[in-house]
matplotlib code that plots the C-alpha trace (Angstrom):
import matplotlib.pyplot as plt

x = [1.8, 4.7, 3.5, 3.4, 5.9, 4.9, 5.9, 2.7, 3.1, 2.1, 2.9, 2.6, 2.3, 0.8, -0.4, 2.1, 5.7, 5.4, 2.3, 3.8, 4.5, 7.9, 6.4, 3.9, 5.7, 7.9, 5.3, 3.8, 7.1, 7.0, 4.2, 3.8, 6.8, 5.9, 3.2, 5.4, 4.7, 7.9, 7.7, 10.4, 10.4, 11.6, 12.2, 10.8, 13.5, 17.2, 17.1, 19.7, 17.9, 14.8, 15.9, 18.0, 15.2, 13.2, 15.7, 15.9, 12.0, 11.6, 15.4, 15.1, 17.3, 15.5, 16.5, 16.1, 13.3, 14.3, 11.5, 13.7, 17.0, 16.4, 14.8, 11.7, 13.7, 15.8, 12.9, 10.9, 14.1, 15.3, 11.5, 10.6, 14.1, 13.5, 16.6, 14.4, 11.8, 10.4, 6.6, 6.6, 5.3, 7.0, 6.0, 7.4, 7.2, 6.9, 8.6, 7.2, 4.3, 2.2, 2.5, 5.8, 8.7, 11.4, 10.8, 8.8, 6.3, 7.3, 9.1, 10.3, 7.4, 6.2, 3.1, 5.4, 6.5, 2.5, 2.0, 5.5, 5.1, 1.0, 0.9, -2.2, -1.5, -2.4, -2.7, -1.6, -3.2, -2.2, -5.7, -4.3, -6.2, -8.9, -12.4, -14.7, -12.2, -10.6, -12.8, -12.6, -9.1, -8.7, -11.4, -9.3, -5.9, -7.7, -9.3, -6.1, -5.0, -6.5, -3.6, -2.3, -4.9, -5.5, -7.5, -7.4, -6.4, -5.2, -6.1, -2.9, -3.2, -6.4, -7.2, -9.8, -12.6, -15.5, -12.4, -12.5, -16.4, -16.2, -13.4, -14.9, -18.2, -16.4, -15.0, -18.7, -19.3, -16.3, -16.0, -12.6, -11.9, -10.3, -7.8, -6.9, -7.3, -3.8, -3.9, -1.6, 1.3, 4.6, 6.0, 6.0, 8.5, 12.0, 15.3, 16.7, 19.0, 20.1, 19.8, 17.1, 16.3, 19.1, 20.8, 19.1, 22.9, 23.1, 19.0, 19.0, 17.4, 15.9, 14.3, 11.7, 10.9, 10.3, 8.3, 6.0, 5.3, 4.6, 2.2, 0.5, -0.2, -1.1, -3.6, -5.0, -4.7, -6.4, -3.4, -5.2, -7.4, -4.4, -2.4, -5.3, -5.1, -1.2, -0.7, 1.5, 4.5, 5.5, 7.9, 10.9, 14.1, 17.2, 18.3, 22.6, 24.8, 27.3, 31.0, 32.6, 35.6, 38.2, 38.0, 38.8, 37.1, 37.6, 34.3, 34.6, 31.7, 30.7, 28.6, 30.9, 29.9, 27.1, 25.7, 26.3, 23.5, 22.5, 22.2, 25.5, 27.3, 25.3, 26.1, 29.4, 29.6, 27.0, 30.1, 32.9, 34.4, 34.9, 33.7, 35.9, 34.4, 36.6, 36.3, 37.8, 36.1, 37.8, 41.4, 41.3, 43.4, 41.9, 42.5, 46.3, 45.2, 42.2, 42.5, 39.8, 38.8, 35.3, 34.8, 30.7, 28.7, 27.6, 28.2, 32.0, 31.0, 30.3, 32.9, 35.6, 37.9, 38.2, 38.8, 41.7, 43.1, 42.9, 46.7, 46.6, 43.5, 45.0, 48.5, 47.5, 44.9, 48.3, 50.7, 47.6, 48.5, 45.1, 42.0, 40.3, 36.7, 34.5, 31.2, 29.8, 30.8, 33.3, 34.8, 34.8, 36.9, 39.3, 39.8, 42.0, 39.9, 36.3, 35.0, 32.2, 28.8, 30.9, 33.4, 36.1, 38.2, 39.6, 42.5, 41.1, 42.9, 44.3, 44.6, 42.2, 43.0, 39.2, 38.3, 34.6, 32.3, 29.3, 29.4, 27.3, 25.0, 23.1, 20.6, 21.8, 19.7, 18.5, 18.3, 21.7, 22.9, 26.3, 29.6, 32.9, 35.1, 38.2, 38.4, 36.8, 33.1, 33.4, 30.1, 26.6, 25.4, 22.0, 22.7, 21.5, 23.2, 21.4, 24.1, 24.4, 27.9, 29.5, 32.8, 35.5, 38.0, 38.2, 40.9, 42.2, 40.3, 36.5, 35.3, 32.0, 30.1, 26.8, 22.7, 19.8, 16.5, 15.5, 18.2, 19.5, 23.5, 25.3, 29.0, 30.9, 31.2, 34.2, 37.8, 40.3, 43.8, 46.1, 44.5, 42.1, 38.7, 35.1, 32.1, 28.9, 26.9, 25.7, 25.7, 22.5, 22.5, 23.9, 21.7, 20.1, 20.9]
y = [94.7, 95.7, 96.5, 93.7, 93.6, 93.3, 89.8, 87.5, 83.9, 81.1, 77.5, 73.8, 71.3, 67.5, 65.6, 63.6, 63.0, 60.9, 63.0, 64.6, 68.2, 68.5, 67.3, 69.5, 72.4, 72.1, 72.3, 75.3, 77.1, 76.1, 77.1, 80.3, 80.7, 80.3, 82.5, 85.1, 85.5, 86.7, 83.6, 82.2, 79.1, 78.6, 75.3, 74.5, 73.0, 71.6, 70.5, 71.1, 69.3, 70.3, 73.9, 73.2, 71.9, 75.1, 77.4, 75.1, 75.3, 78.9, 80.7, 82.1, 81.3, 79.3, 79.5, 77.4, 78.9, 76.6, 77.7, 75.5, 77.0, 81.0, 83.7, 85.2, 88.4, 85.6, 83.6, 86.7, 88.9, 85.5, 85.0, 88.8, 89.3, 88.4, 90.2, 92.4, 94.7, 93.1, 92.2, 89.0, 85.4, 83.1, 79.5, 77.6, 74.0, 71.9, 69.3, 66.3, 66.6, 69.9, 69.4, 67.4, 68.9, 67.6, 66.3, 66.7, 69.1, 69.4, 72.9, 73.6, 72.1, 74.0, 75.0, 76.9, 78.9, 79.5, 81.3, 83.1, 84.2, 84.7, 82.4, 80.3, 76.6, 74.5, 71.1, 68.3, 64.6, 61.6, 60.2, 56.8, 54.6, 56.9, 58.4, 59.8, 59.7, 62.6, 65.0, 64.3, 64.3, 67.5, 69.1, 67.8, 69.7, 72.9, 72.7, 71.6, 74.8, 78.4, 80.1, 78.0, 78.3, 75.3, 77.7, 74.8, 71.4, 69.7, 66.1, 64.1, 60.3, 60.1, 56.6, 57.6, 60.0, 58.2, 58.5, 61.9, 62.5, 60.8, 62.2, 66.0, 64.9, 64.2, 67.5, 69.5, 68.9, 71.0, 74.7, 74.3, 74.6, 72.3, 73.7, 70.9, 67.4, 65.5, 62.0, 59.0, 60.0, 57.5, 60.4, 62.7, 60.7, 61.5, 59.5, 59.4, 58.1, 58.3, 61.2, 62.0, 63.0, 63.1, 66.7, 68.9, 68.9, 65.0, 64.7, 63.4, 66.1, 68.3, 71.1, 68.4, 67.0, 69.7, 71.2, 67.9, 68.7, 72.2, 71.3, 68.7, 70.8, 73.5, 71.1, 69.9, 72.8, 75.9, 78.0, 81.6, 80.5, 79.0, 82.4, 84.1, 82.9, 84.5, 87.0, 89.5, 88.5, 90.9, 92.8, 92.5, 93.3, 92.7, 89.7, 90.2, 88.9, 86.3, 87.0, 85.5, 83.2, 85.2, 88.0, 85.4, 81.9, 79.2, 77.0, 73.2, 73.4, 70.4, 67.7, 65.8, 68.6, 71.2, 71.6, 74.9, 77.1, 80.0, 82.3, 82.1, 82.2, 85.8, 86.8, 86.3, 88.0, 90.9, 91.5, 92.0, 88.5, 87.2, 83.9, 81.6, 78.2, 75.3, 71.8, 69.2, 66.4, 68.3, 68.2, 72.1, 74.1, 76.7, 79.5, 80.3, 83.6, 82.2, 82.8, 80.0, 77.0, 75.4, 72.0, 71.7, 68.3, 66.2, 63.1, 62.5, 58.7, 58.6, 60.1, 58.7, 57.2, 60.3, 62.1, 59.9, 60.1, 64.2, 64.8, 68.9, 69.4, 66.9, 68.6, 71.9, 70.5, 69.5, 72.8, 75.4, 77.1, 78.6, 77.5, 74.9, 73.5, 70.3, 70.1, 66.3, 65.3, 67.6, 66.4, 62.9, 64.3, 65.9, 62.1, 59.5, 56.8, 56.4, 53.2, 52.7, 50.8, 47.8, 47.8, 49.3, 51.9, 55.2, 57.5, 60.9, 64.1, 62.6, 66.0, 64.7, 61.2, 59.8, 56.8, 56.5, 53.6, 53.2, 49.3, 49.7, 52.4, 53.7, 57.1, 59.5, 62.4, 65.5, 69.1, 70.1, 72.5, 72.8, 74.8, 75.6, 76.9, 76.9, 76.9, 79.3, 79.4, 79.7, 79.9, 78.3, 77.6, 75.8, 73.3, 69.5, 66.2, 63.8, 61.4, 57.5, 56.8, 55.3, 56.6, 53.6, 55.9, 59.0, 60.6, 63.8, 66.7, 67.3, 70.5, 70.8, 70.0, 69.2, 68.7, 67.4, 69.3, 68.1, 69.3, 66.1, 65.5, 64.0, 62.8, 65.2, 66.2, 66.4, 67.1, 69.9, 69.6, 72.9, 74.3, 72.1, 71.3, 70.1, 68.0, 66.1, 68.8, 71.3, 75.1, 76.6, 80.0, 81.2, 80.6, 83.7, 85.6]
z = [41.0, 38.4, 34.8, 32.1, 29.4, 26.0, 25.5, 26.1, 27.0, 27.7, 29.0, 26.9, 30.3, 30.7, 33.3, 33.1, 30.9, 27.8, 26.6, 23.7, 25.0, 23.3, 20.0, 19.8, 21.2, 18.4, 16.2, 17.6, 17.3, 13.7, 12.7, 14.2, 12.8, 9.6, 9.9, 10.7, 14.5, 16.5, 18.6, 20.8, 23.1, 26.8, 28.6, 32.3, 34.5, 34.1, 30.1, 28.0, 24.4, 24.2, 24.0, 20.7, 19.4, 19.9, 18.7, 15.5, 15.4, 15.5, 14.6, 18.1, 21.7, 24.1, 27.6, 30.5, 33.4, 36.2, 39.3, 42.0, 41.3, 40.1, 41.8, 40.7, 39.6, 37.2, 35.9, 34.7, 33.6, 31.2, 30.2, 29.3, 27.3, 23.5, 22.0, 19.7, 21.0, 23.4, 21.4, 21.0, 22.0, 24.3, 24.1, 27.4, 27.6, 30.8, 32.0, 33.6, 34.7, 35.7, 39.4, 39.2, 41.3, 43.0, 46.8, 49.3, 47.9, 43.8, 44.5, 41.0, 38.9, 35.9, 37.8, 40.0, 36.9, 36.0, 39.7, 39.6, 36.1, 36.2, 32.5, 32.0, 31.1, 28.3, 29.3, 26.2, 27.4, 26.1, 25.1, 23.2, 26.0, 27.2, 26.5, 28.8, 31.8, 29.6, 31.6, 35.3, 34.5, 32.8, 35.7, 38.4, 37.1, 36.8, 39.8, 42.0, 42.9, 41.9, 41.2, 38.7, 35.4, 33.1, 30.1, 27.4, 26.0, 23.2, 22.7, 21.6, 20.5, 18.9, 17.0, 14.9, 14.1, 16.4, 19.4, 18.9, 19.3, 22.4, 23.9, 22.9, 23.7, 27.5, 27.7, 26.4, 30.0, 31.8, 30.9, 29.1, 25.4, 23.5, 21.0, 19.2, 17.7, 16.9, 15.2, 16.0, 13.5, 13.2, 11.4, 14.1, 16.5, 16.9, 18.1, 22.0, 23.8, 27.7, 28.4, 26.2, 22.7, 20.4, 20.2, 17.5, 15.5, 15.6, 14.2, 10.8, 7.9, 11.6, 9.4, 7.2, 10.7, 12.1, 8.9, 9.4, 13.1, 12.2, 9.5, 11.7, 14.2, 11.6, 10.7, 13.9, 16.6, 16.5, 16.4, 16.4, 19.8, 21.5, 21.0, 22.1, 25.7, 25.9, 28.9, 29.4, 31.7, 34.5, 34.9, 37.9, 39.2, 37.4, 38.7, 39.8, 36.9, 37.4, 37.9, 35.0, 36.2, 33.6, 31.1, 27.9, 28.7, 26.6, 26.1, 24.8, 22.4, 20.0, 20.1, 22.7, 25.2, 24.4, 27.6, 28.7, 29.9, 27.9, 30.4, 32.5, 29.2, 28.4, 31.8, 31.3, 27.9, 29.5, 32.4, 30.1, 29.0, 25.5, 25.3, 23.0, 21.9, 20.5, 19.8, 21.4, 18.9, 16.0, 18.0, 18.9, 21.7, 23.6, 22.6, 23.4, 25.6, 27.7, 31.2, 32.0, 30.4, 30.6, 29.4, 30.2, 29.8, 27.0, 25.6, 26.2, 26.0, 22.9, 21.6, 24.0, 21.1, 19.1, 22.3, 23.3, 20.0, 20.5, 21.2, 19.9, 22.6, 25.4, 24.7, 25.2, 28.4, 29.9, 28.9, 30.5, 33.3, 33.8, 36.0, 34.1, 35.4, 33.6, 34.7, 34.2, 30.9, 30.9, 34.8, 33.4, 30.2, 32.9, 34.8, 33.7, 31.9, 30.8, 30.1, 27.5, 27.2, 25.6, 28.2, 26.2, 28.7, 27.1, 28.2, 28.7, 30.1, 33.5, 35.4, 38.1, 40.0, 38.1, 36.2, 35.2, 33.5, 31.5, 31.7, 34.2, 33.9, 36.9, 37.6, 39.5, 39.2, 41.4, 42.3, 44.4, 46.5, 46.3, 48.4, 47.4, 49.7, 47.0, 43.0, 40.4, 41.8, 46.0, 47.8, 47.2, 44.2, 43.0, 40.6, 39.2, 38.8, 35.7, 34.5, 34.1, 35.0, 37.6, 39.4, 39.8, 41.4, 42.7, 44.8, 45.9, 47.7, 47.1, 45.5, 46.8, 49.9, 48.6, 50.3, 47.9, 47.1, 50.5, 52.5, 53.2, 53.2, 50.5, 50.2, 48.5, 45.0, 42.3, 42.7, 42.6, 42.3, 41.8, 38.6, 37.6, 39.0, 38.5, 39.4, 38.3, 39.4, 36.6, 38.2, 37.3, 39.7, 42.9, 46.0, 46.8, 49.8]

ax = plt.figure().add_subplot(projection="3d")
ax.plot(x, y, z, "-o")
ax.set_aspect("equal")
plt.show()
């Protein structure tokens, strides 16, 4: 067994999504912070929100921990790297809930990151419209499987001060301690939309919100007992860098696309490249010497008439010479036309044969495994699609053969065309050998 680092952790999961993990997650971060803990957040899974969120919370990075698409050496090389010394407190957040992976058997699951990472779970429930079925609940997750360890709860939703009694009352009889109490509070909401919550730049006056979820749970969870259950995370390989597409890479960063995934851009930078962001939505060129351009995901959408009216950034899109590569938002922006929720279609980059529509919105979502056999990222990678637009046309050659999380065979993926390339899916890591 490797030696622990000294960065403890721990890891904010529900039985379910909807419980109020991200809420009180935030506020953890917050307060903690506040109290001058060197705490940091980390995100379970494919999510590119929440982790702006934390980082507002607490002044720190989050990164993504994504158990289906990295390898163990990844996972605990991105979770034991604080960017000081090392001694600190990492808060991860679940997603969905505990046990919830993608198909057939919930690889991926935040309960995958408790075994690979050895990082005892605290388990928020929703208890809004229970009582004493709060306990069998709460003893059937920590009894579901040994290696994963539920060590506490925080009651979420609570009516009143008799709903309280009862529902501790309920868990005096299971040998689990309950670390906090939190009210029914309108305050604490915040604003979403498709894809989830509003981005952490868009949220209107973010640092009083998130000072009232920090002195909520302040006020309602035991913060010194909840920090006492952190473990020391272990120690592994350094998991193999990724080859930067270019040594000067232009990155589309605003709030029409701020997807991009922390650690592939620190990769990048750790391998040599300079990474130069610029803004489409503010009618910005790349930067005149980038050898790559990535335009990554976001909300292209909703932005789509200040992006066709962009003729510096579509101009110098056009007069580029160098690869360029949009990732879902950012492949849409590379197409011809997108059409909005009210129907209203907008000329984008046209350097791909695409039209895409949000008239009719429809899920497509799901852990990919994706191919390339030409343009800037050959081989297999492990990636996601999560997007609500439809394709209306699409021709030219595919970029990627693609299989789903359970192997199965899917039509293929994007388009390339000399130069220019890109897809729906989001590249999260390469397959391991």
């Amino acid at each position: 067994m490797p030696a622990p680092t000294s960065t403890r952790g721990l890891i904010i999961a529900a039985p379910s999504s909807g419980s109020g993990k991200t809420t009180l997650t935030l506020g953890i971060l917050r307060a903690l912070s506040k109290q001058g803990v060197a705490v940091r957040g980390a995100k379970s899974g494919p999510d590119y929100i929440d982790p702006r969120f934390h980082a507002a919370a607490c002044g720190r990075e989050c990164v993504n921990l994504d158990a289906w698409a990295m390898s163990p050496d990844r996972l605990c090389s991105l979770a034991a790297t604080s960017g000081d010394t090392g001694d600190d407190l990492l808060i991860i957040e679940g997603a969905m809930g505990l046990f919830d992976g993608a198909p057939p058997v919930g690889k991926g699951a935040t309960a995958d990151l408790a075994r690979q990472l050895s990082l005892p779970v605290v388990l928020v429930v929703d208890c809004a419209r229970m009582a004493q079925s709060l306990a069998p609940l709460v003893a059937g997750f920590a009894a579901h499987d040994p290696d994963v360890r539920v060590a506490g709860v925080i009651l979420n939703q609570i009516g009143s001060a008799r709903h309280e009694a009862m529902l501790r009352g309920a868990m005096a009889r299971i040998n689990l301690p309950v670390l906090g109490a939190v009210y029914r509070q309108d305050q604490m909401a915040h604003p979403s939309r498709h894809l989830g919550l509003v981005q952490a730049g868009e949220h209107p006056d973010l640092q009083a919100y998130l000072d009232r979820v920090g002195d909520a749970v302040t006020e309602a969870v035991d913060l010194e007992a909840l920090t006492s259950l952190a473990t020391p995370l272990p120690v592994a390989g350094k998991a193999p860098q990724l080859t930067p597409p270019g040594s000067r890479i232009a990155v589309a960063h605003d709030r029409a696309f701020a997807f991009a995934y922390p650690h592939i851009l620190a990769d990048w930078r750790a391998a040599g490249a300079e990474v130069l962001p610029f803004s489409p939505l503010a009618d910005e060129a790349p930067h005149p010497d980038a050898d790559f351009i990535f335009l990554p995901g976001g909300y292209p959408e909703l932005h789509a008439a200040q992006l066709a009216a962009a003729k510096t950034f579509k101009s110098a899109m056009h007069a580029a010479t160098c690869p360029i590569y949009g990732e879902c938002g950012g492949f849409m922006t590379l197409g011809q036309t997108i059409v909005d929720k009210e129907g209203i279609s907008h000329e984008m980059l046209g350097l791909l044969a695409l039209e895409t529509s949000f008239a009719t919105r429809k899920l497509h979502l799901g852990y990919r495994s994706v191919t390339a056999q030409d343009g800037p990222f050959k081989s297999t990678w492990n990636a996601h699609e999560f997007h609500y637009a439809t394709i209306l046309r699409a021709e030219g050659t595919p970029l990627f053969e693609a299989t789903d999380a359970e192997g199965q065979t899917l039509v293929p993926m994007g388009l390339i065309q000399g130069n220019v390339s890109g897809s729906y899916a989001h590249l999260i890591d390469k397959e391991a050998p």
